[in-house]
Structures are given as structure tokens and as C-alpha cells.
C-alpha distance (Angstrom), angle and dihedral (degrees) to the residues before:
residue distance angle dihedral
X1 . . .
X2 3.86 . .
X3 3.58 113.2 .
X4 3.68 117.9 -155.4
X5 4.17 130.0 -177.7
X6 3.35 104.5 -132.4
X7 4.11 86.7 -156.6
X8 3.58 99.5 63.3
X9 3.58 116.2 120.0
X10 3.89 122.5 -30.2
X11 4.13 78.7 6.2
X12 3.90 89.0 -157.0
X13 3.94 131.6 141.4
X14 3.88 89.3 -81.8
X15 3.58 104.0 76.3
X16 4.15 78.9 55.1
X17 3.55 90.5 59.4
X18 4.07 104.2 32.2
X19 3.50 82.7 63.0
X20 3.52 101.3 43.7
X21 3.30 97.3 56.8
X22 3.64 97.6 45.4
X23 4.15 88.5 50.3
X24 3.55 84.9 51.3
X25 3.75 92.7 56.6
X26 3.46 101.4 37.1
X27 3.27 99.1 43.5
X28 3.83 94.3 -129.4
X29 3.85 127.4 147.4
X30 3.61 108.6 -114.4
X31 4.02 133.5 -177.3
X32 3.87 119.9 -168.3
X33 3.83 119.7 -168.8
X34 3.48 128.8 -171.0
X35 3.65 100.4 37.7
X36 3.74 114.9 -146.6
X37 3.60 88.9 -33.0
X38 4.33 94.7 166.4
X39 3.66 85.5 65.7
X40 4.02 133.9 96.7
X41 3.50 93.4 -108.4
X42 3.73 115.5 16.0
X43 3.78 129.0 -143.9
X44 3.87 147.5 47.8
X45 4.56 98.0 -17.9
X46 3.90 107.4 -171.1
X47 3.65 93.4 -86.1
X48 3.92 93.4 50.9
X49 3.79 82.7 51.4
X50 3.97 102.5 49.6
X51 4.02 84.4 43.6
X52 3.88 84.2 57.3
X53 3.52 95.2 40.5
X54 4.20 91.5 44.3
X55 3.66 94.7 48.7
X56 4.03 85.2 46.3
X57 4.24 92.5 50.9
X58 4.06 89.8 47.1
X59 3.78 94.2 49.6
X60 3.92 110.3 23.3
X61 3.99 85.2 -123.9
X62 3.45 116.8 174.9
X63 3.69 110.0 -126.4
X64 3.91 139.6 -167.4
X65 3.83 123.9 -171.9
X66 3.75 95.6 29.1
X67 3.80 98.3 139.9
X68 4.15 129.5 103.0
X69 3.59 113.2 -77.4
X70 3.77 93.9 16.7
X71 3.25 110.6 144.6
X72 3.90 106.8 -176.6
X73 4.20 121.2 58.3
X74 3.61 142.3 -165.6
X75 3.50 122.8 -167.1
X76 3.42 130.7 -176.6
X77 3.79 119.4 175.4
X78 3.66 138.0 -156.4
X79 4.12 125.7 -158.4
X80 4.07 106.8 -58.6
X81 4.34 120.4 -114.2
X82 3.00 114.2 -131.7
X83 4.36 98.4 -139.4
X84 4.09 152.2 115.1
X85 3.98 106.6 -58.2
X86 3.61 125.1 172.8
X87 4.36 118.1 -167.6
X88 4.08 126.8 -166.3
X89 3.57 117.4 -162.3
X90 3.17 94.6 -165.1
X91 4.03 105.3 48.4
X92 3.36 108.9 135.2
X93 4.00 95.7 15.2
X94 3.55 145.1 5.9
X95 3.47 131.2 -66.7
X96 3.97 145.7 147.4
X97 3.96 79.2 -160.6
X98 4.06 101.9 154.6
X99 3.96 116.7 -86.0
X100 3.97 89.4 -170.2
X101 3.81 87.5 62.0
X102 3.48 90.1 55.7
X103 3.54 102.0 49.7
X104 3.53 94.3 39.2
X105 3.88 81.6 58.5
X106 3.97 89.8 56.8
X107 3.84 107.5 41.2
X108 3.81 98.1 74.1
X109 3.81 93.2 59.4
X110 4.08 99.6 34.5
X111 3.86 84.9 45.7
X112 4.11 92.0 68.3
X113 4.01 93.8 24.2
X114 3.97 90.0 110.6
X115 3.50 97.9 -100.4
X116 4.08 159.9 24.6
X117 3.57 118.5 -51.9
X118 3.71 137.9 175.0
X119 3.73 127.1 -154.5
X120 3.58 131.6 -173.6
X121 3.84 117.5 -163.6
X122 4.08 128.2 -173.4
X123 3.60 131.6 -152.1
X124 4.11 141.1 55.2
X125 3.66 106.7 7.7
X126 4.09 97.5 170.2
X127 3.76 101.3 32.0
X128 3.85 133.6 144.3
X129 3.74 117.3 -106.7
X130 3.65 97.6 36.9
X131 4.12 143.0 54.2
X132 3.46 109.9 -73.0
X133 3.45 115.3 -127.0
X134 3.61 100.8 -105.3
X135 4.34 83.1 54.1
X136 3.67 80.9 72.0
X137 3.62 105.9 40.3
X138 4.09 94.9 42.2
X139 3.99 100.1 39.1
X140 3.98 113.9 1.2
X141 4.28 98.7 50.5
X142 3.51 85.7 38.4
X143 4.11 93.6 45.3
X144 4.06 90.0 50.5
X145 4.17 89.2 51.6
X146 3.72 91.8 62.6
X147 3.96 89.2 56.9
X148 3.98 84.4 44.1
X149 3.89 104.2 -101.2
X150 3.65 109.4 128.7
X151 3.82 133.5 -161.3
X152 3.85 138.2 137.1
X153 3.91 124.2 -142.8
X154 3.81 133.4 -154.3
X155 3.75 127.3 -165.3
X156 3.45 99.7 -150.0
X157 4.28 91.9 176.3
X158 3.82 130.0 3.4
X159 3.54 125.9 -129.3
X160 3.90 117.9 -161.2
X161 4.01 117.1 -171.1
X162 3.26 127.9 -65.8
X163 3.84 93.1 23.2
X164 3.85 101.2 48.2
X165 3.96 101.8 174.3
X166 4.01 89.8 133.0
X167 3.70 119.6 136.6
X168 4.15 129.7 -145.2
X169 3.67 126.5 -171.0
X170 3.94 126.9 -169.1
X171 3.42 143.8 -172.8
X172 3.95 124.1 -158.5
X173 3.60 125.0 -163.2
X174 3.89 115.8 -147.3
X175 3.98 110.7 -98.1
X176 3.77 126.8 -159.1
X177 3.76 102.9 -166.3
X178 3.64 146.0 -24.6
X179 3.55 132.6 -84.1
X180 3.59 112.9 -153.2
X181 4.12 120.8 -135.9
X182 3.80 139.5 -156.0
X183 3.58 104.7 -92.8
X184 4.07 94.2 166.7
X185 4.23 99.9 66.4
X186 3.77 113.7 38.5
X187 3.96 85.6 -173.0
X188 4.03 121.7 -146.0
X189 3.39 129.6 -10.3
X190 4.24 107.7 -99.1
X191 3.82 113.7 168.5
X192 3.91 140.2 -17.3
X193 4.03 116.3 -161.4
X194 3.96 125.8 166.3
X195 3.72 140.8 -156.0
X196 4.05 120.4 -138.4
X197 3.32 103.6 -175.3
X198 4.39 134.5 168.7
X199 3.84 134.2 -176.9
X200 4.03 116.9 -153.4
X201 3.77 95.7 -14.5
X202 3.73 134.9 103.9
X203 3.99 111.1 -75.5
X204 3.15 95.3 -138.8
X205 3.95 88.2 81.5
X206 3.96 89.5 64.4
X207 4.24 88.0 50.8
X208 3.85 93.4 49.6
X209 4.55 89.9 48.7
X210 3.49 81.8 44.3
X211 3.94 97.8 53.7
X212 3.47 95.8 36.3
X213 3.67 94.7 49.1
X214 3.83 87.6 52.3
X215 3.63 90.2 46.8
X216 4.19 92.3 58.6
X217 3.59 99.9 39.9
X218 4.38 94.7 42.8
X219 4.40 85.0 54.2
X220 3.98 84.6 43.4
X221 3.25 94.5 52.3
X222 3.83 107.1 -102.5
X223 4.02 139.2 107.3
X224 3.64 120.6 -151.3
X225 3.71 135.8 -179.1
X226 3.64 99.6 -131.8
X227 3.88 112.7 177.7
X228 4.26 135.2 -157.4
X229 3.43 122.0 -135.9
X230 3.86 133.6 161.9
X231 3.76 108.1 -139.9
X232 3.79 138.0 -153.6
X233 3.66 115.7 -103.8
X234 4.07 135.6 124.8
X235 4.31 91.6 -125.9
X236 3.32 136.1 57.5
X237 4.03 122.6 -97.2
X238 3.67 150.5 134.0
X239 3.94 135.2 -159.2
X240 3.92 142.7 -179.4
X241 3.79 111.1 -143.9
X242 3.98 125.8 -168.2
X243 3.40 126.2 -162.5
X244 4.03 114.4 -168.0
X245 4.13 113.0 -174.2
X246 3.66 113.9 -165.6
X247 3.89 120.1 175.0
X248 3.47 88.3 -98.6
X249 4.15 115.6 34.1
X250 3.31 141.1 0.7
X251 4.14 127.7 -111.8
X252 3.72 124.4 -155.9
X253 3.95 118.0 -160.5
X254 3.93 122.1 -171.3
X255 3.43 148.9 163.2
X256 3.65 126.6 -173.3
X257 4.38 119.8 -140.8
X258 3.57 117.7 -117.4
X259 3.75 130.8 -161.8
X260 4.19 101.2 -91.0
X261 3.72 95.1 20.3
X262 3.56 111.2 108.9
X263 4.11 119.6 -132.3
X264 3.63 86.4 -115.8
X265 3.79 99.0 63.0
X266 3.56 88.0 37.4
X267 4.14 85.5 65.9
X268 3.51 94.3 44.2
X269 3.54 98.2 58.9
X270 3.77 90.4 47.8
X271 3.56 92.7 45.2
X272 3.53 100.0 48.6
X273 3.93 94.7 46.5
X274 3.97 82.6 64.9
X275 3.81 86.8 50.3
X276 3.45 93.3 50.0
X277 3.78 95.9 48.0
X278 4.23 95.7 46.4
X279 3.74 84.1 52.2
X280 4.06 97.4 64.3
X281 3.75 127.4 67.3
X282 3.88 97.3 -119.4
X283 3.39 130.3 115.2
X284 3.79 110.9 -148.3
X285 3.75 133.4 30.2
X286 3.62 130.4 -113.5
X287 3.69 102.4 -113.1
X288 3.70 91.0 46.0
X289 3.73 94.9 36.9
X290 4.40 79.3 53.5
X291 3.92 99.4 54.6
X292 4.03 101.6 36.8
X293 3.98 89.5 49.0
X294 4.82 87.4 88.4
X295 3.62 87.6 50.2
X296 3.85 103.1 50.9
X297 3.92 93.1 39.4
X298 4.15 80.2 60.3
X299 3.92 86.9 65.3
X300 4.02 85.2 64.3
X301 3.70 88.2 -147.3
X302 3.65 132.1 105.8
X303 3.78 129.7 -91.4
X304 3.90 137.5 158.0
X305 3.87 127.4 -129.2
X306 3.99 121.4 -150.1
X307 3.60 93.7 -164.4
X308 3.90 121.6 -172.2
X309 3.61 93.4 -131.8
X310 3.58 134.8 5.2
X311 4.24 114.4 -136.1
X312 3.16 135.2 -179.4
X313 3.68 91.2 -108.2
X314 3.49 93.3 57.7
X315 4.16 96.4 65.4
X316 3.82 94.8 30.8
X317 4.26 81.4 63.9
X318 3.65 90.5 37.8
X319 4.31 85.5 56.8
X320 3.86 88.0 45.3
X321 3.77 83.9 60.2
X322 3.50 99.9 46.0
X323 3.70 90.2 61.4
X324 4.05 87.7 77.5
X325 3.87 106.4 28.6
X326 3.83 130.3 57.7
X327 3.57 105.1 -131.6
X328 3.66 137.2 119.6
X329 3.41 123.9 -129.4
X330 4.49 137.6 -152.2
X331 3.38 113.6 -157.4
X332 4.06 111.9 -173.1
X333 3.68 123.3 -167.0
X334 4.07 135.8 20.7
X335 3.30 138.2 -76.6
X336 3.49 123.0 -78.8
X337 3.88 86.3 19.7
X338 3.82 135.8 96.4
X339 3.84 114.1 -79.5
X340 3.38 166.5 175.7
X341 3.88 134.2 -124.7
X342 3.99 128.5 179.8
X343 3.31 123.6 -171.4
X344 4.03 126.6 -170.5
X345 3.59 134.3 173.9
X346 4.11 110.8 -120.6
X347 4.23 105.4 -119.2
């Protein structure tokens, strides 16, 4: 049995599902203590829980601890089915709690379980503290087909914070191994396109992120082809999503509205975190750089990251990881700087 402190580090909800989903695919007996221990109130939220329970429903794992507020875990998997699954977040009581997480959580293991599977997974699509959903149709799905993992997403229904109520549906092609990419040169420059998009309030917000996005980039330097769109959803929200192509990877940019923040500010900070990330030498972003790191250690061969920043969430994952693969890792730089990691399997 692995044993894993869910404390270490950043201590957040993402060692819970790193390891989860590597369990899951490995098949290896895990037991996680300390449950997001760093954070206001520790344990097992609903979205920890419907991770626990998903992984559990894939792989007929017998679990202990898998209750809210738990904050200790053992997991012991059996051989994942590839299938139709469908996962509420809010069964039982409400919650925006993050449906991206949860999937996320799930497509390593269905990915090599032998064959197609769809899953269907309710709650907050658009929420703070997580990807948004369009993060993971717009730059992770498309990230994981260039190392030859293939799936296609849907949002069917948004669901903005507090409300949740948003619905995600995915299909995952089987995989047979990884191919491993060139994450240190992200080559030209191709394309950068946006979404503006509201639920349930005026329009006019999604014109005025728009124009003031366009406004930023054009005196940067930079055309986009940002589009408005109202979408379906029972709660009130607003976003500004970028979308930067290079020849090499994909960037996502966002920035989610708040209630007193005008649209304007909203498409600054958006705009300017593209800015910020053309003007480096790096190849692949942080949040990107964060979620892709399970998959290539499954390769078992070495690569290098040139990451735009380095956080502390970042290495706490890459320890998570370590916990099931023999390599040894070099991490140059410091956090919340530019730099480089290197990871190689010990012979």
C-alpha cells in the first residue's frame, strides 16, 4: 500500500486526485491521510467525494473513509471497465463543487481501460479555483491528442458558482500508450481566438469584455477573434476565455466575472495574462504543464518541461507522482518564476 500525506506541500484537493487516478490505473492500494489539511475546512468536499466515489464505480475498489469531511482514505482498486457512467456532485445536497476536477480525475484510468467509455458528470462547470470547462475542451483535450490520447467533450449546461447545476459529457477513445511531445519550444505564434460568454445577465457585459479585450491585445500588438455568446445555465455568470495556438501547444487564458467587477477589468486581466505569457521564453503554461505531468511519467522515459512559472502546486503534484514511479527528478528555477523541470526514470 502507498501511503501518501495529504498535507504535504500546497496540501490541496489535488494530491487527492493525482493519486486517485494513478491507483485507479495501476491498480495499487493506496491510503492518503490528512486530507486537504492546508485548506479552510479540511477533508473529503463533495467533489473530493464523487472523485472517490467515481474512481470506486470504474474499478469496483473497495474503499474506507469515503464520507464528507473525511479526512483519512484507503483505496484499494480492482482492474478498471471500460463503460457509460454518469456522476452528480450535488446528490444529496448542493454544490457548485467542480465537475472538471472530477473528470479530470477519471480520464487517465478510462483512457487505458481497454475500451470506449462515456461519462457524464454534473455540477460547477465555470467555477473559481479550478479549470473551467472550456480550459479543458480548448487547451487540455486538445494538449492530450498531440501525445495520442483522444476524447471529445460537450457542455451540455453551464454551471457558474454558487448555483452549480452545469452538466459535462465525454467520450474517451481507448489508448495504448503515450507519445511523448516537445514541451521546451512552443514554435511561432499561429492564432489567438476568445470566448465572452454570460448566463441570465444583460449581454451587453459579453460586448464590453469583448471590446476591451480587443482594445489591449490590438495596442499590444495582437488580433484575436473573440466571440459573444449567451449560454444555457440555471445561475448567473460571465467569463473571458483566450485561446493562444502556437505551432507547438496550446494556451488557455481566463478570468471569471464577479459581482462588483466590471466586464472591463474582467478583460484586462485575461488579456494581460496572454501578454504576460507571449512575453517569456517558455513553452508551456503552468496549469497545463500541472495536469499533463501523470500522463507523461506513464511513458517511463525522460522529457524536460520549460514551464512559464513554477508554483507550488506544480512540485507538490510532481511528489504525488513520485510515490508510484522510480524516477528522479531536476527542477531549476523558483517559484513563481520561469523554469525548468527534468524528469528521468532511474535504470
Amino acid at each position: 500500500m502507498i501511503r501518501i500525506d495529504g498535507s504535504f506541500g500546497e496540501g490541496g484537493g489535488q494530491i487527492l486526485r493525482t493519486s486517485l487516478s494513478l491507483a485507479t490505473h495501476l491498480c495499487r492500494p493506496i491510503e492518503i491521510v490528512n486530507i486537504r489539511k492546508s485548506r479552510r475546512t479540511p477533508g473529503l468536499m463533495p467533489q473530493h467525494l464523487t472523485a472517490v466515489k467515481a474512481c470506486k464505480r470504474i474499478c469496483g475498489a473497495e474503499v474506507q473513509g469515503d464520507k464528507i469531511k473525511s479526512e483519512s482514505l484507503q483505496f484499494h482498486p480492482q482492474k478498471v471497465k471500460p463503460g457509460k457512467y454518469t456522476f452528480d456532485i450535488a446528490e444529496g445536497r448542493r454544490s457548485a463543487g467542480s465537475a472538471t476536477l472530477v473528470i479530470q480525475t477519471l480520464l487517465l484510468p478510462l483512457f487505458f481501460a481497454g475500451g470506449e467509455s462515456q461519462i457524464k458528470v454534473k455540477g460547477g462547470t465555470h467555477v473559481p479555483w479550478s479549470p473551467p470547462a472550456t480550459y479543458l475542451k480548448q487547451v487540455f483535450l486538445p494538449s492530450l491528442a498531440m501525445i495520442g490520447l483522444h476524447s471529445q467533450m460537450k457542455i451540455s449546461r453551464w454551471g457558474w458558482y454558487p448555483e452549480g447545476g452545469g452538466e459535462i459529457s465525454c467520450s474517451i477513445q481507448s489508448a495504448k500508450g503515450i507519445k511523448l511531445h516537445d514541451y521546451t519550444d512552443r514554435g511561432k505564434f499561429v492564432r489567438l481566438t476568445g470566448l465572452s460568454a454570460v448566463s441570465n445577465l444583460q449581454f451587453s457585459i459579453t460586448e464590453r469584455q469583448r471590446k476591451r479585450a480587443h482594445q489591449i491585445l490590438k495596442e499590444a500588438g495582437y488580433g484575436a477573434n473573440i466571440v459573444s455568446k449567451e449560454v444555457r445555465s440555471s445561475g448567473k455568470g460571465t467569463i473571458l476565455f483566450l485561446t493562444a495556438e502556437f505551432e507547438k501547444i496550446i494556451a488557455g487564458f481566463s478570468v471569471l466575472g464577479e459581482k462588483g467587477k466590471p466586464a472591463e477589468i474582467v478583460a484586462e486581466e485575461a488579456a494581460m495574462q496572454f501578454i504576460d505569457f507571449i512575453g517569456k521564453d517558455v513553452c508551456i503554461g503552468s496549469h497545463l504543464a500541472d495536469q499533463i505531468l501523470p500522463y507523461l511519467c506513464l511513458a517511463r522515459r525522460k522529457f524536460k518541461l520549460d514551464v512559464s512559472a513554477l508554483t507550488t502546486h506544480l512540485i507538490t503534484n510532481l511528489w504525488v507522482i513520485k510515490k508510484f514511479f522510480d524516477f528522479k527528478v531536476e527542477i531549476k528555477g523558483q517559484v513563481g518564476f520561469p523554469g525548468y523541470i527534468t524528469v528521468e526514470p532511474n535504470k
